[in-house]
C-alpha positions as semicolon CSV with decimal commas, in nm:
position;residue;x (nm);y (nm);z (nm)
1;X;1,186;-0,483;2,028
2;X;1,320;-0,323;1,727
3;X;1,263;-0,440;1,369
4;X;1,347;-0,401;1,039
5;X;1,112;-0,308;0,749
6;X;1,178;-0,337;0,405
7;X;0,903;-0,262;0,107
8;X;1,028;-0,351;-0,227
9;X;0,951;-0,148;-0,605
10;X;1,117;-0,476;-0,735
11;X;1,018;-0,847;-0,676
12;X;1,378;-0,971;-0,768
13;X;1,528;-0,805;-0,478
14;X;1,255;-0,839;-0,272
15;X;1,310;-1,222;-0,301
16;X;1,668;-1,199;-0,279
17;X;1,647;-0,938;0,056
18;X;1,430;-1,273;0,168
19;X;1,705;-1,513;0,086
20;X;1,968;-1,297;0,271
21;X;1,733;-1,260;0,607
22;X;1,667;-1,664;0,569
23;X;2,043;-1,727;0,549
24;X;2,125;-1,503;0,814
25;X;1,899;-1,714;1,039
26;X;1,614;-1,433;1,092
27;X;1,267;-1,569;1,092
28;X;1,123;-1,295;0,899
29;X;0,723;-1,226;0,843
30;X;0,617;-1,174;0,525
31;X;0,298;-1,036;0,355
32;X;0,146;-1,261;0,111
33;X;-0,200;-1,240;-0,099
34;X;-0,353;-1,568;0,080
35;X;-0,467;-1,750;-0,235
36;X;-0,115;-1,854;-0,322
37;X;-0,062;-2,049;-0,006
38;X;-0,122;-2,340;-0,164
39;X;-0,111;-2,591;0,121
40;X;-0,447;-2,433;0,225
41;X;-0,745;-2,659;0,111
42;X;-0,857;-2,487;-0,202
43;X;-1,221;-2,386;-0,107
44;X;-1,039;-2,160;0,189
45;X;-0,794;-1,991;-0,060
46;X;-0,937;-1,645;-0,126
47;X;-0,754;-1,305;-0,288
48;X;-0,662;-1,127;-0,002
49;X;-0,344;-0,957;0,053
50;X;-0,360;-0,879;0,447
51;X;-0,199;-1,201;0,520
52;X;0,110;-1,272;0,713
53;X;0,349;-1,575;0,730
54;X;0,675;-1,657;0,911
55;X;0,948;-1,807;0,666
56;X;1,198;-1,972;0,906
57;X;1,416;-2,160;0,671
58;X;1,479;-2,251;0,263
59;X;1,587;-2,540;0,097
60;X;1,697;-2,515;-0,209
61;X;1,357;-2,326;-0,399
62;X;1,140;-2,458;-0,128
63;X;1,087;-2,208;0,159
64;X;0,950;-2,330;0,517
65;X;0,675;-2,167;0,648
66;X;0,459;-2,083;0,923
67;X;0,126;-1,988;0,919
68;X;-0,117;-1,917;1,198
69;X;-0,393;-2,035;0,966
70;X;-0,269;-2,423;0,922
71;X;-0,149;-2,600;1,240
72;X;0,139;-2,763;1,050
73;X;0,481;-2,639;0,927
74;X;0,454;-2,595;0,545
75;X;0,666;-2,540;0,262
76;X;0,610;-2,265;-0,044
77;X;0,774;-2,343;-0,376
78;X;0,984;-1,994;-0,448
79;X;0,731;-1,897;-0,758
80;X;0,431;-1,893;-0,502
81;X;0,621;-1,701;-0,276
82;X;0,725;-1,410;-0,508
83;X;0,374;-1,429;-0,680
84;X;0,216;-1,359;-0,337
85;X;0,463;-1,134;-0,173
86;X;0,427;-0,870;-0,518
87;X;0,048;-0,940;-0,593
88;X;-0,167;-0,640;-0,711
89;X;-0,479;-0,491;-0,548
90;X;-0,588;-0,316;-0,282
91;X;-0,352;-0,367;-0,009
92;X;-0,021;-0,494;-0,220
93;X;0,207;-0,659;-0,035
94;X;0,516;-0,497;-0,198
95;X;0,688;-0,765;-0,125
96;X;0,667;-0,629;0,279
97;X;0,878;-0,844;0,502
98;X;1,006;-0,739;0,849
99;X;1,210;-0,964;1,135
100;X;1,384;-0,846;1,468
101;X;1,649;-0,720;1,466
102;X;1,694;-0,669;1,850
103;X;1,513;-0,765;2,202
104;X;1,582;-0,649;2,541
């Protein structure tokens, strides 16, 4: 399989590179600092940006999620979403998002 990669210096077109891949119909894994995945139970939510989700669709501000830590589909308002994807500390995301792009 081949993917593509992106990092971002900016969290404006990070979000908007996001928007294009959703709209384009890519399910594309992003890295998020978990505490801002707020349809975890609080006491779980810890700072820790080694976390991945798949975001598989958008409606309106609302993105649709995946996550391999909660069993059902979830949604991420889009001020979580760029709050987690640029977070600071060790590890920052950078806004990193990749999806396929082909498979044999």
């Amino acid at each position: 399989m081949k993917f593509r990669e992106q990092t971002f210096k900016s969290a404006e077109t990070g979000q908007a590179a996001l928007d294009e891949a959703i709209r384009q119909g890519h399910p594309t894994a992003v890295q998020v600092d978990f505490f801002y995945m707020d349809y975890m139970p609080e006491w779980q939510r810890v700072h820790i940006n080694a976390h991945y989700i798949i975001v598989f669709g958008m409606n309106g501000a609302t993105y649709h999620v995946s996550d391999s830590y909660y069993k059902q589909r979830s949604q991420l308002d889009r001020q979580k979403m760029l709050t987690a994807r640029f977070a600071g500390g060790m590890m920052a995301p950078k806004g990193m998002m990749f999806y396929p792009v082909s498979i044999p």
